[in-house]
C-alpha positions as CSV (number, residue, x, y, z in Angstrom):
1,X,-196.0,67.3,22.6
2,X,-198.9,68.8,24.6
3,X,-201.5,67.4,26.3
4,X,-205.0,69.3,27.1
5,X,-207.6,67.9,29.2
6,X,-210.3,68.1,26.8
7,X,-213.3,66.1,29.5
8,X,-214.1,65.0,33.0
9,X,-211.6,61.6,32.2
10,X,-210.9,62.9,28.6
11,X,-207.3,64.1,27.6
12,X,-206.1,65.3,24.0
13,X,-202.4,64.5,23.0
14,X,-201.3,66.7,20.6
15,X,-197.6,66.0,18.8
16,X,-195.3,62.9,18.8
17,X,-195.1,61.1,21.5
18,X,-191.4,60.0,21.4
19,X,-189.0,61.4,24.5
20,X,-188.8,60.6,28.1
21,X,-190.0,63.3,29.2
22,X,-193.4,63.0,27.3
23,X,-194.1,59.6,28.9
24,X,-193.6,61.7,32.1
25,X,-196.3,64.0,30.8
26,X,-198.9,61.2,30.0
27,X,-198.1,59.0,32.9
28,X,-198.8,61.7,35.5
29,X,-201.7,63.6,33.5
30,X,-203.3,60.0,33.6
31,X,-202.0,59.5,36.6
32,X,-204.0,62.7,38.1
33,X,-207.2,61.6,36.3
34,X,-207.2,57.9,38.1
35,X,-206.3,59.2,41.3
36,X,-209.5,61.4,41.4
37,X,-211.5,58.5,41.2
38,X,-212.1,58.0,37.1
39,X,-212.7,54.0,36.4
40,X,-213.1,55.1,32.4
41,X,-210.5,57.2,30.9
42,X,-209.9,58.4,27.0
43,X,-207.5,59.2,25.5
44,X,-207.8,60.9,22.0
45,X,-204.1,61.0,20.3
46,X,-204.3,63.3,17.4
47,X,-200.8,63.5,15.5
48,X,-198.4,61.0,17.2
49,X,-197.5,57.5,14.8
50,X,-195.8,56.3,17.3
51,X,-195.8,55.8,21.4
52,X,-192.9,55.1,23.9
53,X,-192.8,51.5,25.5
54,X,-193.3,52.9,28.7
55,X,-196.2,54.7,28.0
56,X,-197.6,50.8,26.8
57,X,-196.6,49.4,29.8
58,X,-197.8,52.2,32.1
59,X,-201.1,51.8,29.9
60,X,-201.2,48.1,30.5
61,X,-200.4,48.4,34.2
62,X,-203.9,50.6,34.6
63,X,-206.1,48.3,32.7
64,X,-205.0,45.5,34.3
65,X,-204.2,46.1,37.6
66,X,-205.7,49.0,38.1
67,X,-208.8,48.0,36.4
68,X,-209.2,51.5,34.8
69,X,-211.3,50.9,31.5
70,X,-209.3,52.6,28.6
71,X,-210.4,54.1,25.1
72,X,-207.9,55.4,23.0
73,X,-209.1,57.2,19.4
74,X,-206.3,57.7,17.0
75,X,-205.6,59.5,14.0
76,X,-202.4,58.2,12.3
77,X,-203.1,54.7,11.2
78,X,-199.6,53.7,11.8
79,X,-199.6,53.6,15.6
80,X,-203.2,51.8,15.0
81,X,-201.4,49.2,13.3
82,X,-198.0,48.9,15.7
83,X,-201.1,48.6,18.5
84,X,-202.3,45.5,16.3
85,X,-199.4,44.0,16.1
86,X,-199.0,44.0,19.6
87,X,-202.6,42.4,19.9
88,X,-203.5,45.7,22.4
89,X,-206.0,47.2,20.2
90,X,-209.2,44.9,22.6
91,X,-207.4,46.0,25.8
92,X,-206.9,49.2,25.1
93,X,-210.7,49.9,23.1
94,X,-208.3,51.9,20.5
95,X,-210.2,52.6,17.4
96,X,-209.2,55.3,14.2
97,X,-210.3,58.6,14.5
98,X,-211.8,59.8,11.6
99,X,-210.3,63.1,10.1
């Protein structure tokens, strides 16, 4: 997985996002873009069908508490749908990119 800053509060993910150490990667990337003051972040995820609870919850935390408005655009449908069925898709303003 790589991530590329691809905006002011815009960041690409590009691969799965499936081990520890990517969570890592998107939690502190994030983490960087909140701490310089960005209330709206997005978040375009262009291969990955799935994403690591801790990624959710660290997601979560920042809309939340944090009160950091969130957009996330995906590509594969199937993490659009496990987002669904977690009833995130409103807190998170996910929506399908189109190809």
């Amino acid at each position: 997985m790589q991530i590329e800053k691809s905006g002011a509060a815009e960041l690409t993910i590009i691969g799965n996002i499936k081990s520890i150490e990517d969570s890592d990667a998107i939690k502190r990337h994030i983490g960087m873009l909140a701490a310089s003051g960005a209330n709206s972040i997005s978040l375009k995820i262009a291969d990955s069908f799935s994403m690591t609870s801790s990624v959710i919850g660290f997601l979560m935390k920042l809309v939340h508490r944090d009160k950091v408005r969130l957009s996330i655009s995906i590509r594969d449908e199937r993490l659009f749908t496990l987002l669904q069925e977690l009833n995130l898709v409103s807190t998170f303003n996910a929506s399908v990119m189109k190809s």
